[in-house]
C-alpha positions in Angstrom: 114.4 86.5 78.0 112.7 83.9 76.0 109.9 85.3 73.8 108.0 82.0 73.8 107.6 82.6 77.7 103.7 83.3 78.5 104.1 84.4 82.1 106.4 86.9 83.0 107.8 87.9 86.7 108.2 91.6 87.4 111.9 91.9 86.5 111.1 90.0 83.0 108.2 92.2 82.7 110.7 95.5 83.3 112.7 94.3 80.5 110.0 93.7 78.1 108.1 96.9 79.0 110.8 99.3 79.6 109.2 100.3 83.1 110.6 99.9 86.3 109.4 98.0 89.0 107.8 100.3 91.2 105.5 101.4 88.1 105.0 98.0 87.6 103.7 97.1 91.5 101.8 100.9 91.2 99.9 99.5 87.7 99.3 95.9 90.2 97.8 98.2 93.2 95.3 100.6 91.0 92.3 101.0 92.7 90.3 101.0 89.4 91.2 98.7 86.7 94.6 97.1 87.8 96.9 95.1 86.0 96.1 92.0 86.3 98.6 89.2 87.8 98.8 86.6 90.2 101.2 85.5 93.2 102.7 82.4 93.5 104.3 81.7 96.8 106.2 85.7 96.8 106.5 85.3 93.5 104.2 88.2 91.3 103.5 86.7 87.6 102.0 88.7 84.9 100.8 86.5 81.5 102.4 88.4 78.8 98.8 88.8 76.6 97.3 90.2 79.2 99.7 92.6 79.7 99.9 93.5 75.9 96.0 94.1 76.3 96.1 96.4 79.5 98.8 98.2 77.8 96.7 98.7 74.9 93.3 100.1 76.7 95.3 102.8 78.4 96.8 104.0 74.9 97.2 107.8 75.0 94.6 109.5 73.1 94.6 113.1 71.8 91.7 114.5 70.1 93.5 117.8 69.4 97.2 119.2 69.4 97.9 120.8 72.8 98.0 124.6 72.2 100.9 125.6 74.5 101.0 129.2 72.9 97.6 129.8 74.4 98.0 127.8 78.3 101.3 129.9 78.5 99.8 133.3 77.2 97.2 132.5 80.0 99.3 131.7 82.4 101.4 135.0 82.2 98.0 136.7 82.2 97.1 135.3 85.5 100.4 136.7 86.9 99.9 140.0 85.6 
């Protein structure tokens, strides 16, 4: 795949992203803040910048490690 190229169909995107298709059409469908693309004919074409930015406003954020030591301890104590 040529990096040069600014618009990318869904298989090129697949490759680039490392997501399949189906999460790629899910991401296009979103009720609230979708990716954005457009369709050509049948064609689906995502410019590669605006990818990069989507991508970057749903970076995972964690304010705090995840304490699994406590969710299981209250999980078992939920069971007991």
């Amino acid at each position: 795949m040529p990096r040069d190229r600014e618009w990318l169909g869904l298989r090129e995107l697949t490759a680039y992203a490392s997501v399949s298709e189906r999460t790629l059409r899910s991401w296009l469908h979103r009720p609230v803040d979708p990716l954005p693309g457009v369709q050509v004919g049948g064609k689906i074409l995502i410019r590669r910048s605006q990818f990069d930015a989507w991508l970057e406003q749903h970076r995972v954020r964690q304010t705090r490690p995840l304490d699994v030591d406590g969710i299981v301890d209250e999980l078992v104590g939920e069971l007991r």
